[in-house]
N, C-alpha and C positions, 0 to 999 in steps of 0.2 A: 504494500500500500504506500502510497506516496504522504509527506511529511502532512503534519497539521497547515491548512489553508494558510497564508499568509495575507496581509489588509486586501492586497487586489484582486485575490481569488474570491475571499469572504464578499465583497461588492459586488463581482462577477455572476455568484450564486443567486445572492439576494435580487439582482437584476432577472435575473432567467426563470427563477420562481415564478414570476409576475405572468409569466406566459400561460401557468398551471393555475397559479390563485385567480387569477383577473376571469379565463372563461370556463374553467371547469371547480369552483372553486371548495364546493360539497364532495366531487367524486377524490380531487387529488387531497381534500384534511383527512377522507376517511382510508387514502390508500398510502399517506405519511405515519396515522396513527400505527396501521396496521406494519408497516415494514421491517420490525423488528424480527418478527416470524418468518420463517425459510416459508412453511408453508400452512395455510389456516382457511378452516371453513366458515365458512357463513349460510348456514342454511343447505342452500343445493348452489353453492358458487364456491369452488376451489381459486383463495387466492394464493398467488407463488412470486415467491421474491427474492428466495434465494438460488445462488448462483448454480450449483447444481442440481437441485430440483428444478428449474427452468429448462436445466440442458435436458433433463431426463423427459419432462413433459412434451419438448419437439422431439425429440428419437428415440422413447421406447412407449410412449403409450400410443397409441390408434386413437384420431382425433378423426370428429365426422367435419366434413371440411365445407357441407353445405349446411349445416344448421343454421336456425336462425339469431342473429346476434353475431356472428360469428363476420369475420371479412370475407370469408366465401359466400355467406351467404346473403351478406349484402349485394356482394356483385350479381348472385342468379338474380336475385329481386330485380335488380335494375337491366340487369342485359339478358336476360330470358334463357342465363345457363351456357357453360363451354368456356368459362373466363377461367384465366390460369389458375386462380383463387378457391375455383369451386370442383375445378377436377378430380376424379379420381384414377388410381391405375395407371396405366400404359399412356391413355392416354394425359395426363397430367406430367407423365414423366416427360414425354416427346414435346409435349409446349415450352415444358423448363430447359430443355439440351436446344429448343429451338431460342428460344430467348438467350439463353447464357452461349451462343453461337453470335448471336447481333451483339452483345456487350460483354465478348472475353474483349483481349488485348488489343487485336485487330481493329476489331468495331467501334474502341474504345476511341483510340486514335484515328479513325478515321472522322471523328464526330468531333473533335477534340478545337478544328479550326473553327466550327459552329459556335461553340460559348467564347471562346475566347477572344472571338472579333464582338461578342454584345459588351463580355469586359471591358475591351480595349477602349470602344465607345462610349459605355457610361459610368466607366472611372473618370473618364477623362477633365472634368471638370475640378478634381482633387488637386489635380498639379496648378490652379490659378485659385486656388484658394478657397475654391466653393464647397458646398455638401451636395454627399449623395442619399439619398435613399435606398438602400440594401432589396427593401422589399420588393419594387418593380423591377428591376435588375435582374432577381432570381426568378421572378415570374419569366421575363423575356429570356431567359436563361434557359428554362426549366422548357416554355414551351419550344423555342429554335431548334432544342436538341433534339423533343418528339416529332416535332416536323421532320428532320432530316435522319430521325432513326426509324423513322411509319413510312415517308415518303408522300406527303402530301404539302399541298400549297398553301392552308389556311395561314393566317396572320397568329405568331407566338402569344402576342399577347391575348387574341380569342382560346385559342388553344388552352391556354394556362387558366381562364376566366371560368371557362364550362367544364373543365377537370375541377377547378377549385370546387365548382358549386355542386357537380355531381360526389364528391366525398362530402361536403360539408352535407347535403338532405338525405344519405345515406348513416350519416350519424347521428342526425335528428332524430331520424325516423326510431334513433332503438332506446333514446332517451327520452325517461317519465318526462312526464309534462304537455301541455297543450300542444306545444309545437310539434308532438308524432304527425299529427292529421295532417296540418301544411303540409309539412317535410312528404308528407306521402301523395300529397296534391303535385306537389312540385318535383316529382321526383321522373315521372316522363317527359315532361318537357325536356327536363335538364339532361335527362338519357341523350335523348333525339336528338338535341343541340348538339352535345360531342359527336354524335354517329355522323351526324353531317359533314361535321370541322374533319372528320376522323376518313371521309371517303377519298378514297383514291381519285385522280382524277381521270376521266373515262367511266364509273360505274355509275349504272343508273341508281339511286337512293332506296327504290323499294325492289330492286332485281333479285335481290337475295333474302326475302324479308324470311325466316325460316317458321313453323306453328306455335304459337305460344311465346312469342318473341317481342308481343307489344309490352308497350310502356304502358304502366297503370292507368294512363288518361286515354289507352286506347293509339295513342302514338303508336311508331316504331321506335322500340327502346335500341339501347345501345348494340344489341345484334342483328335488330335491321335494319340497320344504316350506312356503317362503316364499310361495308366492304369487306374487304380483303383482298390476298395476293392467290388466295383459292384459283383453279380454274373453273370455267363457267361449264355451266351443265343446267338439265332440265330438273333430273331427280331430285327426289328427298334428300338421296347421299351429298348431294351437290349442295343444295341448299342447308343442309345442318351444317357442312364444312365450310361453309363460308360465313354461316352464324357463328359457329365457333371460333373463327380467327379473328374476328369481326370486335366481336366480344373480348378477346386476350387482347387485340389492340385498345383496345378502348379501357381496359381494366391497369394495362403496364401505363396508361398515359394518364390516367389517372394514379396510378401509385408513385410514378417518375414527377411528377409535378409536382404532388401535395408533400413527398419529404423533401425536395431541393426545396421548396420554397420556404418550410418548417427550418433546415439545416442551414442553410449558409446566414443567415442575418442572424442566427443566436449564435453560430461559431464564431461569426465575428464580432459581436458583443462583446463575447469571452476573451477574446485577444485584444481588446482595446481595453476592459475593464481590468482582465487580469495583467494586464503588459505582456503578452505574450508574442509580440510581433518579433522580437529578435529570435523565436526559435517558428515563427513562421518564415522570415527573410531566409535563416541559412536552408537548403536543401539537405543536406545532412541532415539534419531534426524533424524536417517539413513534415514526413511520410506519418512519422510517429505525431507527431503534434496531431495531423488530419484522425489518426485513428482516435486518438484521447478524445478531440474536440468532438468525434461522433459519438463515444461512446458517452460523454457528459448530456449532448442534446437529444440523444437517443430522440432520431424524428419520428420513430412511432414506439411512443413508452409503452403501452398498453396492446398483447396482444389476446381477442376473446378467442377462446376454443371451445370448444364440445368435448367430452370424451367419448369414443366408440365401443368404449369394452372397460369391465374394472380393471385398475391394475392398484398400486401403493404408489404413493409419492411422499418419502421422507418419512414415511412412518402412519401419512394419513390415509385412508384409506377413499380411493374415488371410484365411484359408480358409472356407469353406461349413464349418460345423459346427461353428467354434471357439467357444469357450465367453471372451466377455467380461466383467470384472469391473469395471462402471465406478465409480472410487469417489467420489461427490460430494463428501464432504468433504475431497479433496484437490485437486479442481476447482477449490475454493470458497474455497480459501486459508486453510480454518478450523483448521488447526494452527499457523499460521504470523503470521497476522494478526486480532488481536481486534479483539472488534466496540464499534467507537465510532461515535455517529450523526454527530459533527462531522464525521467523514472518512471516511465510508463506503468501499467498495469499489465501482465500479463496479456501475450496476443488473443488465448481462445478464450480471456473472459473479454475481453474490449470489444470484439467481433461478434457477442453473442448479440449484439441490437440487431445484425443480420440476419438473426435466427440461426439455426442447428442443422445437420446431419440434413435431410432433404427438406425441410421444411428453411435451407439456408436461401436470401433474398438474391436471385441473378443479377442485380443492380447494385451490388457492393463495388463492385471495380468501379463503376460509371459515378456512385455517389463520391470514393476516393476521390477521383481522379478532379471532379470539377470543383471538391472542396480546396484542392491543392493546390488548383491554378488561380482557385478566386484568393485565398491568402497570397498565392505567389504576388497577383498584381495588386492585393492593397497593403503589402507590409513598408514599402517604400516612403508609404505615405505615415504610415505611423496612424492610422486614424484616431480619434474617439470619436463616442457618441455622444449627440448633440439632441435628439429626441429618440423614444422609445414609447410606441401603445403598439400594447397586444391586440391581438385578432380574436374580439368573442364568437365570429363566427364562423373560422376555420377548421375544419377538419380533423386537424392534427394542431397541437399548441406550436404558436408562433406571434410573430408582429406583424400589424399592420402598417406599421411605419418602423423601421430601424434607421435614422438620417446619419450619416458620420461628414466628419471634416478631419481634412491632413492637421496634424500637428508638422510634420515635415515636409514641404512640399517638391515634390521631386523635380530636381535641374535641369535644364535644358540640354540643348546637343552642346553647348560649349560654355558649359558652369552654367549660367544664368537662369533666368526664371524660365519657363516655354509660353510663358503667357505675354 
Protein backbone atom coordinates (compact mmCIF):
# COMPACT_ATOMS: atom_id res chain seq x y z
CA UNK A 1 0.00 0.00 0.00
CA UNK A 2 1.38 3.32 -0.62
CA UNK A 3 2.26 5.99 2.35
CA UNK A 4 -0.50 7.98 4.20
CA UNK A 5 -2.12 10.72 1.66
CA UNK A 6 -0.16 13.72 1.86
CA UNK A 7 -2.12 17.71 1.92
CA UNK A 8 -2.59 17.35 -2.06
CA UNK A 9 -3.76 13.86 -2.39
CA UNK A 10 -6.18 14.50 0.96
CA UNK A 11 -7.68 17.64 -1.60
CA UNK A 12 -7.54 15.42 -4.52
CA UNK A 13 -9.84 12.81 -2.75
CA UNK A 14 -12.02 15.39 -1.19
CA UNK A 15 -12.58 17.00 -4.79
CA UNK A 16 -13.41 13.50 -6.52
CA UNK A 17 -15.94 12.54 -3.72
CA UNK A 18 -18.06 15.34 -4.92
CA UNK A 19 -18.78 13.20 -8.04
CA UNK A 20 -20.33 10.24 -5.72
CA UNK A 21 -21.87 12.79 -2.92
CA UNK A 22 -23.38 15.44 -5.35
CA UNK A 23 -25.47 12.74 -7.73
CA UNK A 24 -25.73 9.60 -6.11
CA UNK A 25 -25.49 10.61 -2.62
CA UNK A 26 -27.98 7.99 -0.45
CA UNK A 27 -26.41 4.82 -2.65
CA UNK A 28 -22.47 5.91 -2.20
CA UNK A 29 -23.04 6.84 2.25
CA UNK A 30 -24.71 3.57 2.35
CA UNK A 31 -21.99 1.68 0.04
CA UNK A 32 -18.98 3.81 2.25
CA UNK A 33 -20.73 2.79 5.49
CA UNK A 34 -20.62 -0.73 4.35
CA UNK A 35 -16.98 -1.03 2.95
CA UNK A 36 -15.23 -2.27 5.71
CA UNK A 37 -16.69 -5.99 4.92
CA UNK A 38 -14.97 -8.00 2.20
CA UNK A 39 -18.24 -9.23 1.66
CA UNK A 40 -22.06 -8.64 3.23
CA UNK A 41 -25.68 -9.39 2.65
CA UNK A 42 -28.55 -7.22 2.63
CA UNK A 43 -31.40 -9.06 2.33
CA UNK A 44 -31.24 -10.85 -1.29
CA UNK A 45 -28.36 -8.25 -2.50
CA UNK A 46 -24.62 -9.64 -2.08
CA UNK A 47 -22.44 -6.75 -1.45
CA UNK A 48 -18.53 -7.39 -2.39
CA UNK A 49 -15.66 -5.19 -1.70
CA UNK A 50 -13.05 -6.86 -1.19
CA UNK A 51 -10.23 -7.60 -3.31
CA UNK A 52 -10.41 -11.16 -3.71
CA UNK A 53 -13.91 -11.87 -3.39
CA UNK A 54 -14.43 -9.57 -6.23
CA UNK A 55 -11.96 -11.55 -8.25
CA UNK A 56 -13.69 -14.62 -7.37
CA UNK A 57 -17.26 -13.34 -8.12
CA UNK A 58 -16.00 -12.50 -12.05
CA UNK A 59 -14.36 -16.01 -12.41
CA UNK A 60 -15.71 -18.71 -10.43
CA UNK A 61 -19.20 -18.03 -9.99
CA UNK A 62 -21.93 -18.37 -13.02
CA UNK A 63 -23.59 -14.84 -13.24
CA UNK A 64 -26.83 -14.73 -15.47
CA UNK A 65 -25.62 -11.93 -17.77
CA UNK A 66 -29.28 -10.82 -18.89
CA UNK A 67 -31.09 -10.22 -15.75
CA UNK A 68 -32.61 -7.47 -14.85
CA UNK A 69 -30.69 -4.69 -13.20
CA UNK A 70 -27.93 -6.13 -14.39
CA UNK A 71 -25.77 -4.00 -17.54
CA UNK A 72 -26.67 -6.82 -19.78
CA UNK A 73 -29.74 -6.44 -19.15
CA UNK A 74 -30.08 -3.19 -19.52
CA UNK A 75 -28.69 -3.34 -22.90
CA UNK A 76 -31.46 -6.22 -24.04
CA UNK A 77 -34.18 -3.65 -22.66
CA UNK A 78 -33.00 -1.13 -24.90
CA UNK A 79 -31.56 -2.88 -28.03
CA UNK A 80 -33.94 -5.91 -28.29
CA UNK A 81 -31.00 -8.47 -27.38
CA UNK A 82 -27.34 -9.73 -29.03
CA UNK A 83 -25.27 -6.74 -27.35
CA UNK A 84 -21.92 -7.98 -26.07
CA UNK A 85 -23.29 -7.29 -22.54
CA UNK A 86 -26.05 -9.63 -22.61
CA UNK A 87 -24.59 -12.68 -24.55
CA UNK A 88 -24.18 -15.88 -23.62
CA UNK A 89 -21.74 -18.92 -24.82
CA UNK A 90 -19.98 -19.03 -28.15
CA UNK A 91 -21.59 -16.61 -29.08
CA UNK A 92 -20.45 -13.85 -26.46
CA UNK A 93 -17.03 -15.38 -26.72
CA UNK A 94 -16.78 -14.55 -30.65
CA UNK A 95 -18.05 -10.65 -30.17
CA UNK A 96 -15.33 -10.26 -27.37
CA UNK A 97 -12.20 -11.97 -29.64
CA UNK A 98 -14.13 -9.60 -32.36
CA UNK A 99 -13.90 -6.49 -30.30
CA UNK A 100 -10.52 -7.16 -28.60
CA UNK A 101 -9.39 -7.66 -32.57
CA UNK A 102 -10.53 -3.68 -33.22
CA UNK A 103 -8.74 -2.47 -29.81
CA UNK A 104 -5.42 -4.82 -29.35
CA UNK A 105 -2.24 -2.82 -30.22
CA UNK A 106 -2.88 -2.48 -33.92
CA UNK A 107 -6.23 -0.96 -33.66
CA UNK A 108 -5.08 0.95 -30.98
CA UNK A 109 -2.68 2.83 -32.86
CA UNK A 110 -4.35 3.13 -35.80
CA UNK A 111 -7.17 5.26 -33.80
CA UNK A 112 -4.53 6.93 -31.92
CA UNK A 113 -4.05 10.08 -34.66
CA UNK A 114 -8.11 10.49 -34.08
CA UNK A 115 -7.84 11.80 -30.38
CA UNK A 116 -4.89 13.30 -30.47
CA UNK A 117 -5.46 15.90 -33.27
CA UNK A 118 -9.00 16.82 -30.90
CA UNK A 119 -6.06 17.23 -28.10
CA UNK A 120 -3.85 19.18 -30.01
CA UNK A 121 -6.92 21.56 -30.87
CA UNK A 122 -8.41 22.00 -27.77
CA UNK A 123 -5.47 22.35 -25.56
CA UNK A 124 -4.43 24.70 -27.53
CA UNK A 125 -5.78 27.76 -25.86
CA UNK A 126 -3.56 26.72 -22.57
CA UNK A 127 -0.29 27.92 -24.19
CA UNK A 128 -1.87 31.88 -24.33
CA UNK A 129 -3.20 31.66 -21.09
CA UNK A 130 -6.65 30.75 -21.29
CA UNK A 131 -8.86 27.66 -19.76
CA UNK A 132 -10.11 24.78 -20.97
CA UNK A 133 -12.89 22.62 -20.06
CA UNK A 134 -11.81 18.93 -19.66
CA UNK A 135 -15.41 17.89 -20.15
CA UNK A 136 -16.30 18.73 -23.84
CA UNK A 137 -12.88 17.69 -24.84
CA UNK A 138 -13.45 14.17 -23.62
CA UNK A 139 -16.93 14.10 -25.12
CA UNK A 140 -15.26 15.13 -28.73
CA UNK A 141 -12.65 12.65 -27.71
CA UNK A 142 -14.67 9.92 -26.78
CA UNK A 143 -17.15 10.22 -29.73
CA UNK A 144 -14.12 10.92 -32.85
CA UNK A 145 -12.76 7.79 -31.73
CA UNK A 146 -16.30 5.64 -32.02
CA UNK A 147 -16.64 7.24 -35.37
CA UNK A 148 -13.42 6.05 -36.70
CA UNK A 149 -13.54 2.70 -34.75
CA UNK A 150 -17.62 1.93 -36.18
CA UNK A 151 -16.83 3.76 -39.30
CA UNK A 152 -19.41 6.13 -39.68
CA UNK A 153 -19.96 9.92 -40.56
CA UNK A 154 -22.02 11.27 -37.70
CA UNK A 155 -20.77 14.47 -35.93
CA UNK A 156 -18.51 13.37 -32.31
CA UNK A 157 -20.07 15.49 -30.47
CA UNK A 158 -23.80 13.87 -31.59
CA UNK A 159 -22.30 10.78 -31.18
CA UNK A 160 -21.18 11.26 -27.45
CA UNK A 161 -24.65 13.22 -26.67
CA UNK A 162 -27.01 10.14 -27.53
CA UNK A 163 -24.56 7.45 -25.83
CA UNK A 164 -24.53 9.81 -22.85
CA UNK A 165 -28.37 9.83 -22.64
CA UNK A 166 -28.92 6.25 -23.67
CA UNK A 167 -26.76 5.18 -20.20
CA UNK A 168 -27.89 7.88 -18.37
CA UNK A 169 -32.25 6.41 -18.89
CA UNK A 170 -30.85 3.11 -18.63
CA UNK A 171 -29.84 3.81 -15.13
CA UNK A 172 -32.81 5.79 -14.27
CA UNK A 173 -34.83 3.30 -15.34
CA UNK A 174 -33.45 0.78 -12.26
CA UNK A 175 -33.43 3.55 -9.60
CA UNK A 176 -36.50 3.84 -6.98
CA UNK A 177 -38.05 6.92 -7.56
CA UNK A 178 -40.45 8.67 -9.90
CA UNK A 179 -38.07 9.04 -12.42
CA UNK A 180 -38.21 4.85 -13.45
CA UNK A 181 -41.41 5.92 -15.69
CA UNK A 182 -39.66 8.85 -17.66
CA UNK A 183 -36.43 7.06 -17.88
CA UNK A 184 -38.77 4.22 -19.51
CA UNK A 185 -40.69 6.86 -21.75
CA UNK A 186 -37.59 8.15 -22.84
CA UNK A 187 -35.66 5.23 -23.22
CA UNK A 188 -36.66 4.42 -27.35
CA UNK A 189 -36.39 7.57 -28.51
CA UNK A 190 -32.94 7.60 -27.14
CA UNK A 191 -32.28 3.99 -28.42
CA UNK A 192 -33.26 5.14 -32.04
CA UNK A 193 -31.27 8.28 -31.93
CA UNK A 194 -27.97 6.33 -31.60
CA UNK A 195 -29.11 3.56 -34.04
CA UNK A 196 -29.29 6.29 -36.52
CA UNK A 197 -25.97 8.32 -35.58
CA UNK A 198 -24.64 4.49 -35.29
CA UNK A 199 -25.72 3.52 -39.36
CA UNK A 200 -23.35 2.94 -41.60
CA UNK A 201 -23.44 4.88 -44.58
CA UNK A 202 -25.20 3.20 -47.55
CA UNK A 203 -27.97 1.05 -45.14
CA UNK A 204 -31.25 1.67 -45.35
CA UNK A 205 -32.52 2.46 -41.34
CA UNK A 206 -35.31 0.00 -41.05
CA UNK A 207 -33.58 -3.00 -43.75
CA UNK A 208 -32.55 -5.00 -40.87
CA UNK A 209 -35.03 -4.08 -38.28
CA UNK A 210 -34.98 -7.90 -36.70
CA UNK A 211 -38.66 -9.32 -34.38
CA UNK A 212 -38.96 -7.89 -31.07
CA UNK A 213 -36.36 -5.33 -31.70
CA UNK A 214 -38.53 -2.15 -31.08
CA UNK A 215 -37.99 0.56 -28.75
CA UNK A 216 -40.59 0.69 -25.85
CA UNK A 217 -42.33 3.80 -27.75
CA UNK A 218 -42.69 1.34 -30.55
CA UNK A 219 -39.59 2.80 -32.28
CA UNK A 220 -36.70 0.90 -33.75
CA UNK A 221 -34.48 0.51 -30.68
CA UNK A 222 -30.87 0.29 -30.92
CA UNK A 223 -30.94 -3.19 -33.11
CA UNK A 224 -32.93 -1.79 -35.69
CA UNK A 225 -31.07 0.88 -36.73
CA UNK A 226 -27.46 0.73 -36.78
CA UNK A 227 -26.70 -1.47 -39.19
CA UNK A 228 -23.83 -3.26 -39.31
CA UNK A 229 -20.90 -4.68 -41.25
CA UNK A 230 -23.31 -8.15 -41.46
CA UNK A 231 -23.99 -9.18 -45.07
CA UNK A 232 -27.38 -8.46 -46.57
CA UNK A 233 -29.67 -11.27 -46.99
CA UNK A 234 -33.56 -11.89 -46.88
CA UNK A 235 -33.66 -14.53 -43.95
CA UNK A 236 -34.20 -14.56 -40.31
CA UNK A 237 -30.43 -15.62 -40.08
CA UNK A 238 -29.65 -12.57 -41.88
CA UNK A 239 -31.71 -10.21 -40.00
CA UNK A 240 -30.96 -11.46 -36.27
CA UNK A 241 -27.16 -11.10 -37.40
CA UNK A 242 -27.24 -7.86 -38.22
CA UNK A 243 -29.41 -7.17 -35.17
CA UNK A 244 -26.88 -8.52 -33.23
CA UNK A 245 -23.86 -6.58 -34.46
CA UNK A 246 -26.03 -3.60 -34.75
CA UNK A 247 -26.62 -3.89 -31.03
CA UNK A 248 -22.77 -4.79 -29.97
CA UNK A 249 -22.07 -1.58 -31.97
CA UNK A 250 -24.26 0.54 -30.37
CA UNK A 251 -23.62 -1.13 -26.78
CA UNK A 252 -19.31 -0.69 -27.03
CA UNK A 253 -20.25 3.17 -28.09
CA UNK A 254 -22.13 3.55 -25.41
CA UNK A 255 -19.61 1.92 -22.95
CA UNK A 256 -16.46 3.73 -24.90
CA UNK A 257 -18.19 7.01 -24.34
CA UNK A 258 -19.64 7.20 -20.87
CA UNK A 259 -16.14 5.80 -19.18
CA UNK A 260 -13.75 8.30 -21.33
CA UNK A 261 -15.92 10.81 -20.57
CA UNK A 262 -16.24 9.72 -16.53
CA UNK A 263 -12.10 9.14 -16.67
CA UNK A 264 -10.10 11.73 -18.16
CA UNK A 265 -11.41 15.00 -16.34
CA UNK A 266 -11.36 13.23 -12.76
CA UNK A 267 -7.76 11.91 -13.67
CA UNK A 268 -6.89 15.20 -14.26
CA UNK A 269 -8.27 16.77 -11.39
CA UNK A 270 -6.08 14.38 -9.42
CA UNK A 271 -2.87 15.42 -11.16
CA UNK A 272 -3.45 19.15 -10.60
CA UNK A 273 -4.91 18.60 -7.20
CA UNK A 274 -2.43 16.18 -6.02
CA UNK A 275 0.70 17.64 -8.03
CA UNK A 276 1.18 14.83 -9.97
CA UNK A 277 2.07 16.24 -13.40
CA UNK A 278 5.97 15.78 -12.97
CA UNK A 279 5.34 11.91 -12.87
CA UNK A 280 2.72 12.46 -15.78
CA UNK A 281 5.56 14.74 -17.87
CA UNK A 282 8.25 11.96 -17.45
CA UNK A 283 7.22 8.77 -19.71
CA UNK A 284 9.12 6.42 -17.59
CA UNK A 285 6.36 6.97 -14.62
CA UNK A 286 3.51 7.83 -17.28
CA UNK A 287 2.34 4.03 -17.82
CA UNK A 288 2.18 3.46 -14.16
CA UNK A 289 0.74 6.90 -13.11
CA UNK A 290 -2.33 6.08 -16.13
CA UNK A 291 -2.91 2.78 -14.27
CA UNK A 292 -3.06 4.24 -10.52
CA UNK A 293 -5.12 7.21 -11.85
CA UNK A 294 -7.76 4.57 -13.31
CA UNK A 295 -7.69 2.54 -10.61
CA UNK A 296 -8.53 5.78 -8.06
CA UNK A 297 -11.42 6.98 -10.70
CA UNK A 298 -12.58 3.46 -11.27
CA UNK A 299 -15.01 4.88 -14.26
CA UNK A 300 -17.40 2.26 -13.40
CA UNK A 301 -17.36 1.80 -9.53
CA UNK A 302 -20.39 -0.34 -9.34
CA UNK A 303 -20.76 -3.57 -11.09
CA UNK A 304 -24.71 -5.28 -10.78
CA UNK A 305 -24.68 -9.10 -11.39
CA UNK A 306 -27.13 -11.86 -10.97
CA UNK A 307 -25.88 -15.15 -9.62
CA UNK A 308 -26.62 -18.25 -11.90
CA UNK A 309 -26.01 -21.16 -9.53
CA UNK A 310 -25.19 -21.11 -5.55
CA UNK A 311 -21.74 -21.02 -4.90
CA UNK A 312 -19.71 -19.28 -1.27
CA UNK A 313 -18.12 -16.10 -1.43
CA UNK A 314 -15.64 -15.60 1.48
CA UNK A 315 -17.56 -17.48 3.77
CA UNK A 316 -21.04 -16.19 2.69
CA UNK A 317 -23.19 -18.13 1.20
CA UNK A 318 -25.17 -17.00 -2.31
CA UNK A 319 -28.10 -18.34 -3.93
CA UNK A 320 -29.29 -18.62 -7.67
CA UNK A 321 -30.84 -15.29 -8.04
CA UNK A 322 -29.16 -13.07 -5.70
CA UNK A 323 -28.56 -9.92 -7.00
CA UNK A 324 -24.43 -8.96 -6.50
CA UNK A 325 -23.01 -5.42 -6.08
CA UNK A 326 -19.43 -5.69 -6.83
CA UNK A 327 -17.99 -2.47 -6.02
CA UNK A 328 -14.50 -1.85 -7.80
CA UNK A 329 -13.48 0.91 -6.28
CA UNK A 330 -13.37 -0.73 -3.02
CA UNK A 331 -11.58 -3.76 -4.71
CA UNK A 332 -9.14 -1.31 -5.85
CA UNK A 333 -8.17 0.27 -2.66
CA UNK A 334 -9.20 3.78 -4.37
CA UNK A 335 -10.59 5.28 -1.03
CA UNK A 336 -7.83 4.35 0.92
CA UNK A 337 -4.77 4.55 -1.16
CA UNK A 338 -3.79 7.39 -3.76
CA UNK A 339 -2.32 6.94 -6.80
CA UNK A 340 1.54 7.41 -6.84
CA UNK A 341 3.47 5.81 -9.96
CA UNK A 342 6.60 5.58 -7.49
CA UNK A 343 4.75 2.99 -5.57
CA UNK A 344 2.01 1.77 -7.23
CA UNK A 345 -0.39 -0.97 -6.11
CA UNK A 346 0.11 -4.11 -7.35
CA UNK A 347 -0.78 -4.64 -11.24
CA UNK A 348 -3.65 -7.57 -10.80
CA UNK A 349 -5.33 -5.48 -8.05
CA UNK A 350 -5.08 -1.99 -10.06
CA UNK A 351 -6.47 -3.72 -13.21
CA UNK A 352 -9.36 -5.24 -11.54
CA UNK A 353 -11.63 -1.87 -12.48
CA UNK A 354 -11.31 -3.86 -15.88
CA UNK A 355 -12.85 -6.65 -14.47
CA UNK A 356 -11.44 -10.57 -14.36
CA UNK A 357 -10.73 -13.66 -16.16
CA UNK A 358 -13.60 -13.26 -19.14
CA UNK A 359 -15.67 -11.11 -17.79
CA UNK A 360 -12.10 -8.72 -18.36
CA UNK A 361 -13.27 -5.16 -20.28
CA UNK A 362 -11.79 -5.36 -24.22
CA UNK A 363 -11.22 -1.47 -23.92
CA UNK A 364 -8.59 -1.52 -21.32
CA UNK A 365 -5.64 -0.94 -23.92
CA UNK A 366 -7.94 1.80 -25.76
CA UNK A 367 -8.90 3.54 -22.15
CA UNK A 368 -4.71 3.28 -21.21
CA UNK A 369 -3.61 4.56 -24.07
CA UNK A 370 -5.92 7.91 -24.48
CA UNK A 371 -5.49 8.60 -20.78
CA UNK A 372 -1.75 8.66 -21.50
CA UNK A 373 -1.66 10.97 -24.39
CA UNK A 374 -4.22 13.33 -22.65
CA UNK A 375 -1.76 13.71 -19.53
CA UNK A 376 1.06 13.47 -22.15
CA UNK A 377 -0.32 16.94 -23.68
CA UNK A 378 -1.58 18.74 -20.42
CA UNK A 379 1.44 18.08 -18.08
CA UNK A 380 3.50 20.88 -19.99
CA UNK A 381 1.17 23.17 -18.82
CA UNK A 382 1.17 22.21 -15.21
CA UNK A 383 -2.70 22.93 -15.14
CA UNK A 384 -5.10 23.45 -12.19
CA UNK A 385 -8.53 23.65 -11.75
CA UNK A 386 -10.38 26.75 -11.98
CA UNK A 387 -14.18 25.35 -11.78
CA UNK A 388 -15.59 21.84 -10.82
CA UNK A 389 -19.61 20.68 -10.97
CA UNK A 390 -20.44 17.39 -11.15
CA UNK A 391 -22.95 15.71 -13.44
CA UNK A 392 -26.21 14.69 -11.51
CA UNK A 393 -27.39 13.22 -14.45
CA UNK A 394 -24.78 11.16 -15.99
CA UNK A 395 -24.44 7.77 -16.09
CA UNK A 396 -21.45 6.87 -14.45
CA UNK A 397 -20.01 9.65 -11.71
CA UNK A 398 -18.22 12.48 -13.36
CA UNK A 399 -18.35 16.41 -14.15
CA UNK A 400 -20.14 18.45 -15.98
CA UNK A 401 -17.61 21.08 -16.14
CA UNK A 402 -13.93 20.40 -15.06
CA UNK A 403 -12.30 24.14 -16.45
CA UNK A 404 -8.38 24.11 -15.94
CA UNK A 405 -5.77 26.99 -16.72
CA UNK A 406 -1.79 26.49 -17.30
CA UNK A 407 0.03 27.49 -14.31
CA UNK A 408 3.17 27.13 -16.85
CA UNK A 409 2.55 28.12 -20.19
CA UNK A 410 4.25 26.32 -22.72
CA UNK A 411 7.08 28.21 -25.02
CA UNK A 412 7.08 28.86 -28.25
CA UNK A 413 9.29 27.56 -31.20
CA UNK A 414 12.11 29.87 -30.04
CA UNK A 415 11.69 30.48 -26.10
CA UNK A 416 8.81 32.84 -26.25
CA UNK A 417 5.35 32.82 -25.73
CA UNK A 418 3.36 31.10 -29.13
CA UNK A 419 0.64 33.54 -28.50
Amino acid sequence: MNAVPNTGARAARRRDRRVYTRSRPLLFALLAAARRRPVLRLGGTVLVNGTEPYRHALTRIPLDRAAEGTTGGAARELSGGGSLFDEEGTGHREARRAVALDLGAAGVERLRPVWRAVLDRRLAPLACGGSVDLVPLARELAGATVRALLDVTADPADLSDAAAEVAAVAVRGHLPGPGRSRAARAAGPAAARLAALLRPAGHDLDEHVPDGAAGRDGSGGVAGGAGGHVGRGTGGDAERGAGRDAARRAMLAVAAVNTTVAALPRAAAWCADAGLWEQAADSRSRAALVDELLRVVAPSPLLPRVAAADADLDGCPVRAGDRLILVARHAVHADDTPPDARCPVAPAVARLVFGAGPHTCPGARLARAQLADTLAALAPFRPSVVTARTDRRAALPGWRTLTVRATVPAPGPYGGSPC
